[in-house]
C-alpha positions as CSV (number, residue, x, y, z in Angstrom):
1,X,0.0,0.0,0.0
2,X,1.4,3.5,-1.0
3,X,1.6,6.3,1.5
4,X,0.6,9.9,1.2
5,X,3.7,12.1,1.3
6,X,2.2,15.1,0.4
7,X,1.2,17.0,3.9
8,X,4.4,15.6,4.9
9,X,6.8,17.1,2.8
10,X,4.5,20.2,2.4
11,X,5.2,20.5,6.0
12,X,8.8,20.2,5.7
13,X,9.1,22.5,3.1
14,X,7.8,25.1,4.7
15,X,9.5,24.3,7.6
16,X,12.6,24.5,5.9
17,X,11.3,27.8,4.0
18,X,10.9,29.2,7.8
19,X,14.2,28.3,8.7
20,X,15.5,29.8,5.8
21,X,13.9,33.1,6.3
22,X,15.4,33.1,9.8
23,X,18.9,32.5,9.0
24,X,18.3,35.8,5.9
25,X,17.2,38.2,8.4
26,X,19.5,37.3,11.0
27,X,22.6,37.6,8.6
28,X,20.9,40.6,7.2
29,X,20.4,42.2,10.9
30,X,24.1,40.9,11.6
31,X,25.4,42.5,8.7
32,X,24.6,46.2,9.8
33,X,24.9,45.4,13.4
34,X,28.9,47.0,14.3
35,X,30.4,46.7,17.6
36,X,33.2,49.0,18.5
37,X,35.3,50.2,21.1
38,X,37.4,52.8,21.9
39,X,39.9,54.5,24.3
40,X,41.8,58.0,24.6
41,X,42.3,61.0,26.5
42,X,40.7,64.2,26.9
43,X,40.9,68.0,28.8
44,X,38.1,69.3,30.4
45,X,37.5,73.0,31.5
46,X,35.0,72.2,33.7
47,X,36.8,72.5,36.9
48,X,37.7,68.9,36.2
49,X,40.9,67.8,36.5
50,X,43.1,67.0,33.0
51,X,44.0,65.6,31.2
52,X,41.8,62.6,32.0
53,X,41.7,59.1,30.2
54,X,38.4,57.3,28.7
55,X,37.2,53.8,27.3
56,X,34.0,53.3,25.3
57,X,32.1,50.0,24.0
58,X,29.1,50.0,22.0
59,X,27.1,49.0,19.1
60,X,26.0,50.8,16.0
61,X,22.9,49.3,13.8
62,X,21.3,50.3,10.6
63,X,23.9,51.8,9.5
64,X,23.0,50.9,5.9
65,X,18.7,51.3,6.7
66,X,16.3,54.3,7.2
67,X,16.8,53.7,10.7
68,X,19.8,54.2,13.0
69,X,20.5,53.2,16.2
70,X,23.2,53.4,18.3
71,X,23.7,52.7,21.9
72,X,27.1,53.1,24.3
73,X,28.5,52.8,27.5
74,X,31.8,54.1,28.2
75,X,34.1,55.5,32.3
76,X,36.6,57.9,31.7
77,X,38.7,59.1,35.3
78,X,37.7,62.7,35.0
79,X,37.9,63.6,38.5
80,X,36.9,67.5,40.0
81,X,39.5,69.5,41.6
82,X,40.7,68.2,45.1
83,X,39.7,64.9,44.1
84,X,41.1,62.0,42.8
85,X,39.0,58.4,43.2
86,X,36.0,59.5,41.0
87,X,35.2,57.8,37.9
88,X,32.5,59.4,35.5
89,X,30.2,56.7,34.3
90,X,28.6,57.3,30.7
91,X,25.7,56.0,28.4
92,X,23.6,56.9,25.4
93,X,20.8,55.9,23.3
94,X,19.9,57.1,19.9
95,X,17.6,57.0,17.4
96,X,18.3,58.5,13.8
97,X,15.7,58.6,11.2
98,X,17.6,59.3,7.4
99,X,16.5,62.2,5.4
100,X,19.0,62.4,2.1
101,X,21.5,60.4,1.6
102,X,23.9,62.1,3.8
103,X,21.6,63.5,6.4
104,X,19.6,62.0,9.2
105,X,17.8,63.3,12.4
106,X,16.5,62.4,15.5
107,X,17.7,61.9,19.3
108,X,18.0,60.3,22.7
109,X,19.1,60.2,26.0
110,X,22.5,60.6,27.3
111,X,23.0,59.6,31.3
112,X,26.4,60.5,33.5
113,X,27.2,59.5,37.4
114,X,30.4,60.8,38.7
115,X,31.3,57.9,41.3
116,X,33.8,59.5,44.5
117,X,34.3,58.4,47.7
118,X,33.2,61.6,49.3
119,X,29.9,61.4,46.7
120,X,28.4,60.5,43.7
121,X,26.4,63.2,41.2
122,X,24.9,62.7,38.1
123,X,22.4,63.6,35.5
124,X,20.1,62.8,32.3
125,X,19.7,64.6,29.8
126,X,17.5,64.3,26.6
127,X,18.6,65.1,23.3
128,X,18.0,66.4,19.7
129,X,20.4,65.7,17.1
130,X,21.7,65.4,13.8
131,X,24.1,63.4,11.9
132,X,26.3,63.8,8.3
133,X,28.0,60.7,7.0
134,X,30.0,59.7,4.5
135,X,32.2,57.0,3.5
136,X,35.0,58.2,5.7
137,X,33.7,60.5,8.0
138,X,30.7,60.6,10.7
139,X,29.6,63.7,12.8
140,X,26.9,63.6,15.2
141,X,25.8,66.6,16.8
142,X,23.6,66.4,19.8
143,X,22.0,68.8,21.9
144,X,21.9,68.1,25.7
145,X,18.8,69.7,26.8
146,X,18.6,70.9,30.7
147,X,16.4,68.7,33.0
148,X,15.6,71.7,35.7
149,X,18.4,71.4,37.7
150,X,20.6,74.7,37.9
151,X,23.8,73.1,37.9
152,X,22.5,70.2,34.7
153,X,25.1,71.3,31.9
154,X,23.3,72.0,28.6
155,X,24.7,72.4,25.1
156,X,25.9,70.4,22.2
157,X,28.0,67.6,22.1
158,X,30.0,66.9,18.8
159,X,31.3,63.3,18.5
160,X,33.4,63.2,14.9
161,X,34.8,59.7,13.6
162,X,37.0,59.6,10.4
163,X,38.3,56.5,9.1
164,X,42.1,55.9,9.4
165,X,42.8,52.4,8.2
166,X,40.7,48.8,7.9
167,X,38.9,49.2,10.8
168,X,40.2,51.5,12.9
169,X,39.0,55.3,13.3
170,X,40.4,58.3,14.8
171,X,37.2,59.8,17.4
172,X,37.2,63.2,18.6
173,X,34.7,64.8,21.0
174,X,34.2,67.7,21.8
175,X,31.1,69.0,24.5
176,X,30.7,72.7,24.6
177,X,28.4,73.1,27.8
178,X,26.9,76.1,29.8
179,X,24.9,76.2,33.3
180,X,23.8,78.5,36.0
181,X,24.9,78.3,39.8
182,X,22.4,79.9,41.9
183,X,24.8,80.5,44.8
184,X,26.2,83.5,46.1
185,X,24.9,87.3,45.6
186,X,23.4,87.2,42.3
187,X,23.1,83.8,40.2
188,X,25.9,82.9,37.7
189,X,26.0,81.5,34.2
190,X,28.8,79.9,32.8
191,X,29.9,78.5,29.6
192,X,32.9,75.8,29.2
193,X,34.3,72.7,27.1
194,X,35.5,69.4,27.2
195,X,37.5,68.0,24.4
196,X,38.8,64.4,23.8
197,X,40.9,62.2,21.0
198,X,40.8,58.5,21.3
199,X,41.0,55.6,18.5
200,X,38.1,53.7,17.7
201,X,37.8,50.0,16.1
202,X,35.1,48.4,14.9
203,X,34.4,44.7,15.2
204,X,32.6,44.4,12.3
C-alpha cells in the first residue's frame, strides 16, 4: 500500500522555507549590526581635572537602513579638583531617522554618574540631534537639553569619527556646555568645554 507524502513534505518545506527566512534576516540584521570600542584622552574646562583618560564599548545598527540606532556605555577618570578616586560613568541611546543620503535626524538620552568616595552626582539629559556621513567620516551633533536642575550642563556635544585604516578610526569629542549656579549674591552663568581624542575600532 502507498503512503501519502504530500502533507508531509509540504510540512517540511515550509518548515525548511521558515528556517531559511530566519537565517536571511538574522545575517541581514548581523550584517549592519557594528560593535566597537574605543579609548583615549581628553581635557576638560569644567573645573575637572586634566587631562583625563576614557574607554568606550558599543554597538551601531542600521547603518546601511532608514533607521539608525546606536547605543554606548563608556568611564573615563575625569575627577573635579581636590579629588582624585571619581570615575564618571557614561551611556547613550539614539535613534536616527535618514532624510537624504547624507543626512539623518533624531535623538536620545544621554546619562552620567560621577562615582567618588566623598559622593556620587549625576544627570540625564534628553537630546536632539543630527548626523552627516559619509564613507570616511561621521559627525553627530547632539543637543543636551537641561532637565531643571541649575547646575545640569546643557549644550551640544559633537562626537566626529574619520576613518584611518581597515577598521580603525580616529574619534574626537568635543562638549561645549553652559549652566547657571544659583549661589552667592546674584546667580551665575557659565559657559565651558571638554575636548577628547581616542581611537576607535570596529568589530565588524
Amino acid at each position: 500500500m502507498k503512503r501519502d507524502l504530500g502533507p508531509s513534505i509540504l510540512k517540511m518545506r515550509v518548515f525548511a522555507s521558515l528556517i531559511a527566512a530566519v537565517l536571511i534576516l538574522g545575517s541581514t540584521v548581523w550584517s549592519q549590526t557594528q560593535p566597537y570600542a574605543d579609548a583615549g584622552i581628553g581635557f576638560n574646562g569644567l573645573g575637572y581635572q586634566s587631562p583625563y583618560y576614557d574607554a568606550d564599548v558599543g554597538v551601531d545598527w542600521g547603518d546601511l537602513g532608514p533607521i539608525f540606532v546606536e547605543a554606548e556605555v563608556g568611564a573615563d577618570t575625569a575627577n573635579p579638583k581636590g579629588l582624585n578616586s571619581g570615575v564618571t560613568v557614561r551611556t547613550h541611546g539614539l535613534v536616527m531617522w535618514r532624510a537624504t543620503p547624507h543626512w539623518r535626524f533624531g535623538g536620545g538620552v544621554h546619562f552620567a554618574e560621577l562615582l567618588t568616595s566623598p559622593f556620587d552626582n549625576h544627570a540625564t539629559w534628553p537630546t536632539l540631534g543630527a548626523m552627516f556621513e559619509q564613507d570616511w567620516f561621521r559627525l553627530n551633533a547632539q543637543y543636551l537639553i537641561p532637565t531643571g536642575s541649575d547646575y545640569t550642563l546643557n549644550g551640544p556635544l559633537f562626537d566626529m569619527r574619520m576613518h584611518l585604516v581597515k577598521r580603525f578610526y580616529l574619534r574626537e569629542r568635543v562638549g561645549i556646555y553652559a549652566y547657571r549656579d544659583p549661589n552667592g549674591v546674584s546667580p551665575s552663568h557659565h559657559v565651558n568645554a571638554a575636548v577628547d581624542f581616542g581611537i576607535l575600532y570596529v568589530f565588524h
